[in-house]
C-alpha positions in Angstrom: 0.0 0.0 0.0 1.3 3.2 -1.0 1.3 6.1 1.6 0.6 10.1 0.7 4.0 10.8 2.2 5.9 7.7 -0.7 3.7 9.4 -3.4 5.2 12.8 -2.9 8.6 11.3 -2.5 8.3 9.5 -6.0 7.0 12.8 -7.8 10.2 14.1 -6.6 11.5 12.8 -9.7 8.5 14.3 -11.8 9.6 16.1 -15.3 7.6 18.9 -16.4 9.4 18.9 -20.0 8.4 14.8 -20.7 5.2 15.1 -19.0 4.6 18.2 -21.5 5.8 16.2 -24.5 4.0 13.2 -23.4 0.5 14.9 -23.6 0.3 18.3 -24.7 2.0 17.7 -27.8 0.6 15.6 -31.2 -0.9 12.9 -31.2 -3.1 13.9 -27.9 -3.2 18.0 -29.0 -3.8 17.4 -32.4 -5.9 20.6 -33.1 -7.1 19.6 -36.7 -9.7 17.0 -35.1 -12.5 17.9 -32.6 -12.6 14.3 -30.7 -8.7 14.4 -30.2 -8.1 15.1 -26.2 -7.1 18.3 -25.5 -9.4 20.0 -27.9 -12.2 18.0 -26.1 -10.7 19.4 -22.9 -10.6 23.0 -24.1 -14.0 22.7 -25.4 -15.2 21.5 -21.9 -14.1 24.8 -20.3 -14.6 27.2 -22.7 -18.2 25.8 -23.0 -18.5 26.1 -19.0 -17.4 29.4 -19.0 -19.6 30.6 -21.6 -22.7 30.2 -19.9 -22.1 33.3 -17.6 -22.8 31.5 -14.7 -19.2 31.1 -13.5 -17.2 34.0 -12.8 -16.3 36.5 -10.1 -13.0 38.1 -8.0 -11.0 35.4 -7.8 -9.9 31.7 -9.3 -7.9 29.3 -7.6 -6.3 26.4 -9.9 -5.7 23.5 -7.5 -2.1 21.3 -8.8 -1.5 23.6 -11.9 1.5 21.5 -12.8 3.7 22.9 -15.8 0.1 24.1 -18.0 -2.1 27.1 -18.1 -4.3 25.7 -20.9 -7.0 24.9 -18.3 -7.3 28.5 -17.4 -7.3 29.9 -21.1 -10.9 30.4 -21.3 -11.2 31.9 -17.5 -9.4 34.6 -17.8 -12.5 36.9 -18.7 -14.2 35.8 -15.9 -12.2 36.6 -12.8 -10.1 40.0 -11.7 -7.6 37.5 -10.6 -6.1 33.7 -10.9 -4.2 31.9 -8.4 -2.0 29.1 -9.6 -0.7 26.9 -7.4 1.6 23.4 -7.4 3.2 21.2 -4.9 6.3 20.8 -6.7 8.9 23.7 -6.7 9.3 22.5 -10.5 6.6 22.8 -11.8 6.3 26.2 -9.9 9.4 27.5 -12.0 7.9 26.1 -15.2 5.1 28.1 -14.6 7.0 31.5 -13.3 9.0 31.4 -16.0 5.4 31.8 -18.5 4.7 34.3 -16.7 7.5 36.3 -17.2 7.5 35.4 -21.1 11.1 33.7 -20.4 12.6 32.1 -23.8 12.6 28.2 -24.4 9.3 27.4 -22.6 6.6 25.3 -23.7 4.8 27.1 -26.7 1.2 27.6 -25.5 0.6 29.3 -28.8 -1.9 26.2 -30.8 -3.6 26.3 -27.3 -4.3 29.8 -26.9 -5.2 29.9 -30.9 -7.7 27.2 -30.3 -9.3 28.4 -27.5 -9.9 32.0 -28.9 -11.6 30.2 -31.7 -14.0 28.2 -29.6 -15.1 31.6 -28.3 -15.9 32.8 -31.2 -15.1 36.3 -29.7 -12.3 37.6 -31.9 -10.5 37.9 -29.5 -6.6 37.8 -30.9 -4.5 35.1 -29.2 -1.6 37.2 -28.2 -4.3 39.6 -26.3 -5.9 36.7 -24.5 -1.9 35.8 -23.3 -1.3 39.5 -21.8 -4.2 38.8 -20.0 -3.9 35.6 -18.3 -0.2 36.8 -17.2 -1.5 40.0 -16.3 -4.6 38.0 -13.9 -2.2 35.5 -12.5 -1.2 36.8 -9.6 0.1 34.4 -7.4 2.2 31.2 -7.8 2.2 29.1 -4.7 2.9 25.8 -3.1 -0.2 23.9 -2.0 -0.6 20.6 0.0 -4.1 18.6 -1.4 -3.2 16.0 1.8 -2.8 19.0 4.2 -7.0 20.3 6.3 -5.2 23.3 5.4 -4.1 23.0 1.7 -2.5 26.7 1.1 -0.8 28.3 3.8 -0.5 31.4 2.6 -1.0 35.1 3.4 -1.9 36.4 0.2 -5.0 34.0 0.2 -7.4 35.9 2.8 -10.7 34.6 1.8 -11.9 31.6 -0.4 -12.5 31.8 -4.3 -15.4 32.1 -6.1 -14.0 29.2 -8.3 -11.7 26.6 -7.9 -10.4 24.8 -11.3 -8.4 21.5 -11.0 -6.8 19.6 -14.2 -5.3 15.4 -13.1 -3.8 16.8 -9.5 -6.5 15.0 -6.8 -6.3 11.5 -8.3 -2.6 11.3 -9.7 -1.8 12.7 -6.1 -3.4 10.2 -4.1 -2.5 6.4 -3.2 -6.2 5.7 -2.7 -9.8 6.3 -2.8 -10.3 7.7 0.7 -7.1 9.9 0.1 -9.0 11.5 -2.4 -12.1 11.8 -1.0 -10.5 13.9 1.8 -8.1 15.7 -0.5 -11.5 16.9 -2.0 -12.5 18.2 1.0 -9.2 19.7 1.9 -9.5 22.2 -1.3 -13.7 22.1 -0.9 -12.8 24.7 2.1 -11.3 26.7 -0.6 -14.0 27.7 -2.3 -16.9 30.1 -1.2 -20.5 28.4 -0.9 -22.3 28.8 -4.1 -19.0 28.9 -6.3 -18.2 26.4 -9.1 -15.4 23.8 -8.9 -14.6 23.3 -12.9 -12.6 19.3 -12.6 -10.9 17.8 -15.2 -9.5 14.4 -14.5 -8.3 10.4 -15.3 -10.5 7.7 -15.7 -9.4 3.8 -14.6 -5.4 4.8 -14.4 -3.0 3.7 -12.9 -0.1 5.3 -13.5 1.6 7.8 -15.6 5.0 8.7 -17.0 7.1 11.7 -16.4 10.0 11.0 -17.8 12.1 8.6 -15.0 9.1 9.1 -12.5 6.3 6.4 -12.7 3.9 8.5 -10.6 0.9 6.2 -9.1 -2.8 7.4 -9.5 -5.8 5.9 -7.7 -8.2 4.1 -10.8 -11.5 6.7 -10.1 -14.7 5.7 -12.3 -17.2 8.5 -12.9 -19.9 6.8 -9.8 -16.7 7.5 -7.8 -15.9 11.1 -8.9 -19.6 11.6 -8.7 -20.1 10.1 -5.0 -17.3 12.1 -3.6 -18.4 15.8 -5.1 -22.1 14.7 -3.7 -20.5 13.4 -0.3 -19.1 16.8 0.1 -21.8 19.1 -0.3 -21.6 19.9 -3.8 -24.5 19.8 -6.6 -23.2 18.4 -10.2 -24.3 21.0 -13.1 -22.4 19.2 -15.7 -20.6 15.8 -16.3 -19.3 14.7 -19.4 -16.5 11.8 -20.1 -14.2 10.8 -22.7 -13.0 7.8 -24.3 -9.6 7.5 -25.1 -9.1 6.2 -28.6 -6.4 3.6 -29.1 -4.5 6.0 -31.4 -3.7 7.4 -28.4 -2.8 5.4 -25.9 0.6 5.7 -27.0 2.3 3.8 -23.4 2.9 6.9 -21.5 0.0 5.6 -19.1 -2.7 3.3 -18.8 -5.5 5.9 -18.8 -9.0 4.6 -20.1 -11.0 8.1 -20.5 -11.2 11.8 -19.1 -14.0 13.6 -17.1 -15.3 16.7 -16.8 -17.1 17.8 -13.6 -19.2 21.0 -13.3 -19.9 20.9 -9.5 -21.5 23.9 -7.5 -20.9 24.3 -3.6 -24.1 23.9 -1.9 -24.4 27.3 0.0 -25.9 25.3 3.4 -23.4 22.9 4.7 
């Protein structure tokens, strides 16, 4: 049985430049086909944050890793985004956007795509100077810890709380991440949205050397724990990943998307 404290020792060895390669680049961000991954992903959001319903003072993105893709299409929505990460890496990786720093990932395709499924006109380069300009803060957070972000310049919870693969790649098992869910639930203001994207059935993943462990969720089990902890689901949607790309960087069988909304009576 793998414990919370040997899964944050293993992602120790976590690579944000293979795990980048490994699935934000062709085949799974192939941007020429609608059912391919990540547009599906970006489609997901940008459709969620079209409605008008989600918006406000401030986002929180819960285990941002090395990507800003999944805020892309919430950056019109909120005065300001928090990005946080466990890993002092990834941290960097995402500093170092932020600052426009040479020989990053190119978020260009992503930024392209996701102006388009606006449908607002909206020039990609504008839509860049905008999420840097939002993103305020880049800090360490702790999805084991009652208190996930110790941090002063956090003084009240988030209208929104966005989270892309961090709760189930981060746990060793199912009742970690039911309580890692209610760690960041305390987060989030009641009434505000939590926006999830996550694995289906996997097992593991690949960052380079690092073979991180993730807890196999099905979508009764994503479903069960957003319900257990006082939220109501707006939207759920799931993927199937197509054997053209399963292409042995993990063992992953789908993707979900969760719309949930924080109850405003506990």
């Amino acid at each position: 049985m793998t414990s919370i404290a040997a899964v944050g020792e293993n992602y120790q060895k976590f690579n944000p430049r293979a795990y980048l390669q490994n699935n934000y680049m062709p085949p799974r961000a192939d941007f020429s086909s609608e059912d391919c991954a990540v547009p599906w992903k970006l489609r997901c959001l940008a459709e969620a944050f079209a409605t008008g319903e989600i918006g406000g003072k401030t986002l929180i993105d819960i285990g941002s890793g090395p990507t800003i893709y999944q805020l892309l299409s919430a950056c019109d929505h909120f005065e300001e985004i928090i990005v946080t990460d466990y890993l002092e890496v990834n941290r960097q990786v995402l500093r170092r956007w932020l600052q426009d720093e040479p020989g990053g990932f190119d978020w260009s395709p992503y930024l392209k795509h996701a102006c388009s499924l606006e449908g607002k006109g909206e020039h990609w380069r504008e839509k860049e100077r905008k999420l840097r300009e939002k993103t305020k803060h880049v800090l360490p957070i702790d999805i084991h810890q009652p208190k996930p972000l110790w941090s002063s310049q956090v003084q009240e919870p988030a209208d929104t709380l966005v989270s892309a693969f961090c709760l189930e790649a981060s746990s060793p098992d199912m009742e970690s991440f039911q309580r890692a869910l209610a760690n960041v639930t305390t987060l989030l203001k009641p009434g505000g949205h939590f926006l999830m994207i996550g694995a289906l059935e996997e097992s593991y993943y690949l960052a380079g050397e690092a073979k991180l462990l993730v807890v196999p969720v099905t979508e009764a089990d994503v479903k069960e724990t957003f319900l257990q902890n006082g939220y109501r689901i707006c939207q759920f949607r799931t993927y199937v990943m197509p054997p053209s790309l399963k292409i042995g960087v993990d063992d992953v069988r789908g993707i979900f998307f969760v719309n949930a909304q924080k109850c405003e009576h506990e």
